[in-house]
C-alpha positions in Angstrom: 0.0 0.0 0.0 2.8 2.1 1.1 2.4 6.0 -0.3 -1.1 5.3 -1.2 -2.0 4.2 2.3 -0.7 7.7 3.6 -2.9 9.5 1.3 -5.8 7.7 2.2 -5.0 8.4 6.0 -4.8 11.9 5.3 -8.1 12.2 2.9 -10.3 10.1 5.6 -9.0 12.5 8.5 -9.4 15.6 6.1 -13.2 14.4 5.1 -13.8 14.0 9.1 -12.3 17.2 10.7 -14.2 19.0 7.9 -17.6 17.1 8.5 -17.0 18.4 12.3 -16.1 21.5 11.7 -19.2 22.3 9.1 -21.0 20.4 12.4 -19.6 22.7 14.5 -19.7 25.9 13.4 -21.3 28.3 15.4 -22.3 26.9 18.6 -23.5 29.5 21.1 -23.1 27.0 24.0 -21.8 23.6 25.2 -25.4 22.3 26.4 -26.8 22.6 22.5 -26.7 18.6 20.7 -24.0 19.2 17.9 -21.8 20.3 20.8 -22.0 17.2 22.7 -21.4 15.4 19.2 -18.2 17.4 19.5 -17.2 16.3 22.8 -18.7 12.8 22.9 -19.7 9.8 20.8 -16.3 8.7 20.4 -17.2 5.5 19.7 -19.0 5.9 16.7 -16.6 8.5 15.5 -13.6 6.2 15.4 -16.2 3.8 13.8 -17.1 6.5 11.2 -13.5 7.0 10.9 -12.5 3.4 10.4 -15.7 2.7 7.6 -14.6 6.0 5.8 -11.0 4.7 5.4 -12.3 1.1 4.4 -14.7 2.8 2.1 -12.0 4.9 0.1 -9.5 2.1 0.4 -11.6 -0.3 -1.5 -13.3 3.0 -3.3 -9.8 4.1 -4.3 -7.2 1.2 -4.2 -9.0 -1.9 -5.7 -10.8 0.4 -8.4 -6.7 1.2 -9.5 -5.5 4.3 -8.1 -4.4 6.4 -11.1 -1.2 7.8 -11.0 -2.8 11.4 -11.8 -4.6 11.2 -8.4 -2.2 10.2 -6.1 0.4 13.2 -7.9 -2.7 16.2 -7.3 -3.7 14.6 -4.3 0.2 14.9 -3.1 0.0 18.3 -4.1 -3.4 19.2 -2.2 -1.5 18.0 0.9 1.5 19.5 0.6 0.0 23.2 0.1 -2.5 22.6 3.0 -0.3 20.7 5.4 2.5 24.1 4.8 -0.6 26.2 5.3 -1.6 24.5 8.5 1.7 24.4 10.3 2.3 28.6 9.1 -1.2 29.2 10.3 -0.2 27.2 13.6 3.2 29.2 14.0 1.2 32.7 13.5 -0.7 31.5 16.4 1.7 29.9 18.5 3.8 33.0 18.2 0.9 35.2 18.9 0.3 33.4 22.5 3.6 33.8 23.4 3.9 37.2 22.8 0.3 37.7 24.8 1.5 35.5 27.5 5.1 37.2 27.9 3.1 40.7 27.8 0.9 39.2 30.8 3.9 37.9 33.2 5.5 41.5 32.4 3.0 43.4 33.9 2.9 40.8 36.8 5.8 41.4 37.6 5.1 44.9 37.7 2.3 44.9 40.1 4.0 42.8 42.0 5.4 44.0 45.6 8.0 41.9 46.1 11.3 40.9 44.9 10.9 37.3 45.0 8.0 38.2 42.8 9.9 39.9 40.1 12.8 36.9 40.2 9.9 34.8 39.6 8.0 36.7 36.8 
């Protein structure tokens, strides 16, 4: 299976993250049903995952993967996998400059010295 197994990994988690995000999209509150979808039913999510990889293994695989697919498909992940990881260090980088802006003025306020050795 080899390459063609990693591309179906990544297309079955891509289908599944984007069926619970599209789920998911604006909740006002954790007590509403699609949240608790969100948070529970694990279960039949791994099930869902395992019948979606099964489906699109024998959907994709046995059918005779064309070369063409796997090479566009290699290139859809490639530009959304750099995507996600510079959207994920924007972020990242972001909190830390929040969270050293926040222990700065902590140590500010605070009235002793052991307080400012510790912020």
């Amino acid at each position: 299976m080899g390459v063609t197994g990693v591309y179906l990994i990544y297309l079955t988690t891509t289908i599944f993250f984007v069926l619970m995000a599209m789920l998911t999209a604006n909740l006002r509150h954790s007590h509403q049903f699609r949240a608790k979808i969100h948070n529970g039913f694990w279960f039949w999510k791994f099930l869902f995952i395992i019948v979606l990889f099964i489906g699109l293994f024998y959907g994709i695989v046995d059918n005779g993967a064309s070369d063409d697919f796997l090479n566009i498909f290699q290139w859809i992940g490639l530009i959304c996998g750099s995507m996600f990881i510079f959207w994920n260090m924007t972020i990242f980088v972001g909190f830390a400059y929040d969270w050293g802006i926040t222990w700065a003025q902590a140590a500010d306020r605070s009235k002793t010295k052991s307080g400012n050795i510790l912020f």
